[in-house]
N, C-alpha and C positions, 0 to 999 in steps of 0.2 A: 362489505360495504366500505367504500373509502372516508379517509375523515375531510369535513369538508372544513373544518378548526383549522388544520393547517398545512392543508393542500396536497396533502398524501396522498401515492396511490394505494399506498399498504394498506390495507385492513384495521381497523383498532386493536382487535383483538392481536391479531401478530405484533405488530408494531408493540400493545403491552407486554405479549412476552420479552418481546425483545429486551425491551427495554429493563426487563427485571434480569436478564442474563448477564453473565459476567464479562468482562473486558474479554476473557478467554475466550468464550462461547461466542459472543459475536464476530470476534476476529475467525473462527473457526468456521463459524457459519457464513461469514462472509466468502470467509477464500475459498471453498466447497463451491460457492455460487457464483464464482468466477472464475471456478475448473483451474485453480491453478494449485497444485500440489505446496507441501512446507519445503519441498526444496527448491521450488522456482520461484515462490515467493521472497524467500531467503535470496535468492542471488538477485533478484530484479529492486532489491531494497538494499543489499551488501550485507543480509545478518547468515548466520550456520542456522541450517537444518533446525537444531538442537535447539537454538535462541526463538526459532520459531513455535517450535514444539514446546517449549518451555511457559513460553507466554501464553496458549494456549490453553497449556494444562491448568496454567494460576500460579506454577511454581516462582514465575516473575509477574507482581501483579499486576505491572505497567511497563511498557516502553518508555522508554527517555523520551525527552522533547525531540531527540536529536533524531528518533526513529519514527517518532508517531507521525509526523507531518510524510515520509517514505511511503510508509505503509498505508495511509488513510487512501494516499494517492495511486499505490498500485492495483487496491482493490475499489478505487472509485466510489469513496463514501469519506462525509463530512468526517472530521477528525475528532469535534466535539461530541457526535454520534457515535463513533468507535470506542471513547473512552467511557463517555457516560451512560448511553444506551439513549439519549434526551433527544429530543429534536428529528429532522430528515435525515433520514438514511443516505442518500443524493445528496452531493454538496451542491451549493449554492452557485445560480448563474454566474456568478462574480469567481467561483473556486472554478468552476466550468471554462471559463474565460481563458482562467493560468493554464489550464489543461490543453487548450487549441494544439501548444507547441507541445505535446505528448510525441514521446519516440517514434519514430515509425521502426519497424523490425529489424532493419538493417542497423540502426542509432541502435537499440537494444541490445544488438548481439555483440556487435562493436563496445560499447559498456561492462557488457555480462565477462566478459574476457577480459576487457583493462581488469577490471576488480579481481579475475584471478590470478593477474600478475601478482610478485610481490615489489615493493617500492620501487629496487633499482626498473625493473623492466617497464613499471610504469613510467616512469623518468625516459627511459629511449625511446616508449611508443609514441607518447608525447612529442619528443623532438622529431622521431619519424613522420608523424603526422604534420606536422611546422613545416617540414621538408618537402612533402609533398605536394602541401597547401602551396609552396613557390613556386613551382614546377607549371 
C-alpha cells in the first residue's frame, strides 16, 4: 500500500526499512537499482572504484558535500534521502527541473574521458575543443 502522508509510491513498510538503513546500504541499494556497477558509478561522479566501495561498506561514513550533490544526481534520488534515509526517494520536481539538461550519452562519454585525462591533457582538450567550436 502506498503512503498517502506523503505521496509515495513506495510501500511504508520498505520506505521504513529504508530509512533505518545506513548511508552505505542505501547508496548500495540504490546503484543496484539502477544497474550501474561501483565502477561506472565512480567514473560518472569522478570518484575510484575503492572510494565507492568504501562508502558503501561504512568505512567512510559520508561523502563530502562536494560528492553527495554528484552522486544523489547519478543515481536519481533526493540527496537529503540519500544521506538521511528521511523523506522521498524521488527528488523533487524543482531537482527534476535541473535534471531536464542531464547528458545525453555522447556528453557522458565525452566527460567519462576528459576525467581520465591527467590535468595537462585536460588543458589541450579544452583548447581542442575551443578550436573546433570556431571552425
Amino acid at each position: 500500500m502506498a503512503c498517502h502522508t506523503c505521496k509515495s509510491s513506495i510501500p511504508y513498510s520498505v520506505r521504513y526499512t529504508i530509512q533505518h538503513m545506513s548511508f552505505g546500504d542505501r547508496l548500495r541499494a540504490r546503484r543496484i537499482s539502477v544497474n550501474l556497477t561501483q565502477e561506472k558509478l565512480g567514473k560518472i561522479v569522478g570518484l575510484k572504484k575503492a572510494t565507492i566501495s568504501s562508502l558503501e561498506l561504512g568505512a567512510s561514513k559520508k561523502p563530502s558535500a562536494e560528492n553527495l550533490l554528484p552522486l544523489a544526481k547519478a543515481l536519481n534520488v533526493d540527496p537529503h534521502w540519500l544521506i538521511t534515509g528521511k523523506g522521498d526517494i524521488e527528488p523533487s520536481k524543482a531537482e527534476l527541473d535541473v535534471h531536464q539538461d542531464a547528458l545525453n550519452e555522447h556528453e557522458m562519454d565525452l566527460l567519462l574521458n576528459y576525467r581520465g585525462l591527467d590535468k595537462k591533457h585536460q588543458k589541450l582538450a579544452i583548447e581542442l575543443i575551443k578550436t573546433l567550436k570556431k571552425l
